[in-house]
C-alpha positions as CSV (number, residue, x, y, z in Angstrom):
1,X,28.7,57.9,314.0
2,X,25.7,58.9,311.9
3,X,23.8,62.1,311.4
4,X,20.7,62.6,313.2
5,X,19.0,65.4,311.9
6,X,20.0,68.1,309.3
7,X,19.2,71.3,311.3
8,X,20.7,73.3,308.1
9,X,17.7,72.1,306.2
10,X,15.2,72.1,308.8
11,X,16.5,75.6,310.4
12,X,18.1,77.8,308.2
13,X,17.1,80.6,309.3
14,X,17.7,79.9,313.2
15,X,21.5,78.6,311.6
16,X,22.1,81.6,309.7
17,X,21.8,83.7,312.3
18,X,24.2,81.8,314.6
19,X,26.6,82.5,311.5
20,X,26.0,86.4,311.9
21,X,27.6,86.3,314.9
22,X,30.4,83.9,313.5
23,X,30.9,86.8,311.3
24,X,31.3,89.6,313.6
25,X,33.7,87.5,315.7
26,X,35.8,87.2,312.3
27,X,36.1,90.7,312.5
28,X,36.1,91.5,315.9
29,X,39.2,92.9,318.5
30,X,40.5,89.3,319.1
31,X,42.9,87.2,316.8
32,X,41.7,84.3,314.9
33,X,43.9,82.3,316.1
34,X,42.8,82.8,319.7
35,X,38.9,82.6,319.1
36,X,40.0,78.9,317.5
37,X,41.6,78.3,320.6
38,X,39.2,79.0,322.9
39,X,36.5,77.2,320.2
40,X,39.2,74.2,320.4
41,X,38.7,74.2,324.4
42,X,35.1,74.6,324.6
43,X,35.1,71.6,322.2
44,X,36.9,69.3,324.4
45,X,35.2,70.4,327.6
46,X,31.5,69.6,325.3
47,X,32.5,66.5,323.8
48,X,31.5,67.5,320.1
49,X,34.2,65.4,317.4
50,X,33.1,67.7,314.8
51,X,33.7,71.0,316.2
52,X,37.2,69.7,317.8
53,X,38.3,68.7,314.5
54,X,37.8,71.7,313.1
55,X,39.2,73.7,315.5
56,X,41.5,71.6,315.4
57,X,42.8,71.9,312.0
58,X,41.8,75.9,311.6
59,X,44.7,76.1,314.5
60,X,47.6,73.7,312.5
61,X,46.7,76.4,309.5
62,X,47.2,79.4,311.5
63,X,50.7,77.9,312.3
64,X,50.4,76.3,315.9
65,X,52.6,73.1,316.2
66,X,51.1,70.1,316.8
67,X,53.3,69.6,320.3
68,X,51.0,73.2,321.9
69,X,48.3,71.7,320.1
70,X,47.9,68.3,322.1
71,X,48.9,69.9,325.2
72,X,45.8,72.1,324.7
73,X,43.2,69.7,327.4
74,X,46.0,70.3,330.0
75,X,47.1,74.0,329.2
76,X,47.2,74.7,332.8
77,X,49.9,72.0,333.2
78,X,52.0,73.0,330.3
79,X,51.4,76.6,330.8
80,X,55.0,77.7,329.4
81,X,53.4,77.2,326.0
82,X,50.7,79.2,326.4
83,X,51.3,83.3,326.3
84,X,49.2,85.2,329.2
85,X,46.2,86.2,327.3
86,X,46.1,83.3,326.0
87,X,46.0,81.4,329.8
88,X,43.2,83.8,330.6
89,X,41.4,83.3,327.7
90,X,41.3,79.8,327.9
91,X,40.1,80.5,331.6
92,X,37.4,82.3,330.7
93,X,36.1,80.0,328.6
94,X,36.3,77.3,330.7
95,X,34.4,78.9,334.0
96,X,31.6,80.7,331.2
97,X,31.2,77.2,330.0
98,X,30.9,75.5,332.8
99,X,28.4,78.4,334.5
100,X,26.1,76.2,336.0
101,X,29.3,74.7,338.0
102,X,31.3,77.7,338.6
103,X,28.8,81.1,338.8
104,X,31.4,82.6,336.9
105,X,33.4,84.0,339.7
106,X,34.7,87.9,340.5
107,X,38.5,86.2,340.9
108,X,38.1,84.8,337.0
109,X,36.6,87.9,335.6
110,X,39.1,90.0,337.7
111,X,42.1,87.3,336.2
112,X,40.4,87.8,332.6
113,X,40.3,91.6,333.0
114,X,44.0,92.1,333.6
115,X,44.7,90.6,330.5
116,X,41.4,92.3,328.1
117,X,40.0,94.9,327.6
118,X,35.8,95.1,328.5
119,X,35.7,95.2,324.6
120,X,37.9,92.2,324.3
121,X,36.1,90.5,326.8
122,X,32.6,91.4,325.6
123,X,34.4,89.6,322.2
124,X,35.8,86.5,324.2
125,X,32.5,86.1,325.9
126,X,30.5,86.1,322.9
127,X,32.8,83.6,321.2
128,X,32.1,81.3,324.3
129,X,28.6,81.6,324.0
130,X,28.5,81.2,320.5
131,X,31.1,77.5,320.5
132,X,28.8,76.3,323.1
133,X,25.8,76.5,321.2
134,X,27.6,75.3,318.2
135,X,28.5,72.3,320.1
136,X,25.4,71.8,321.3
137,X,24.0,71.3,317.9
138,X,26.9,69.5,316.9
139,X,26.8,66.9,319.2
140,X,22.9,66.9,319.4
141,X,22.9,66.1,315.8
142,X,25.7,63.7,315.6
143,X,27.5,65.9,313.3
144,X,30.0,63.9,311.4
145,X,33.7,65.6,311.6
146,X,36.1,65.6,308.3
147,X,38.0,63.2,309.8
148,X,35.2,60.1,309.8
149,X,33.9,61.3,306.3
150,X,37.2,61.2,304.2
């Protein structure tokens, strides 16, 4: 895997406001672990190696074991290991990722809204939107994760 283009060079600017939003999500009403979560997901579902590894690692610092952490692609199948908000967060970001597919139906925003509040979900859904663009520009320009470059 190589670099295609350095879009931090070329489009600073563009980048650095992506990061403001970054930011405001690292001080907004949702934990960090559970924006990494959701980024983690979003990941997988995107098929961008940098931002999974990341994600990946940010959640082993914040504490989760490696066992909730593999199981993470099949949450729905190991739910027991996964508290209630954060089911319906990971919800969430699956049907706003996949919006073209889904529509985002009333059943997931009524399933999201009994576990956030519109604040929280304004939060979550800005998080969502944010990771996907982030993964878009990851994968787009082949950006290399930690892993491959140690």
């Amino acid at each position: 895997m190589s670099k295609r283009f350095d879009i931090f060079k070329h489009a600073p600017a563009a980048y650095q406001s992506l990061i403001a939003i970054k930011t405001y999500l690292q001080d907004c009403s949702l934990p960090h672990a559970l924006v990494d979560l959701v980024n983690l997901r979003i990941s997988q579902i995107n098929g961008c190696a940098f931002c999974i590894d990341m994600h990946s690692r940010d959640l082993l610092k914040h504490g989760m074991k490696v066992d909730k952490l593999v199981l993470v692609p099949v949450w729905r199948e190991a739910a027991e290991l996964f508290d209630a908000r954060e089911r319906a967060a990971l919800a969430w970001a699956e049907v706003v990722t996949r919006v073209a597919e889904t529509d985002v139906p009333d059943a997931d925003y009524a399933a999201v809204s009994a576990q956030f509040s519109e604040k929280e979900i304004s939060d979550l859904t800005m998080a969502v939107s944010l990771m996907n663009a982030f993964n878009r520009i990851g994968v787009s320009a082949r950006l290399v994760p930690a892993a491959v470059s140690q």
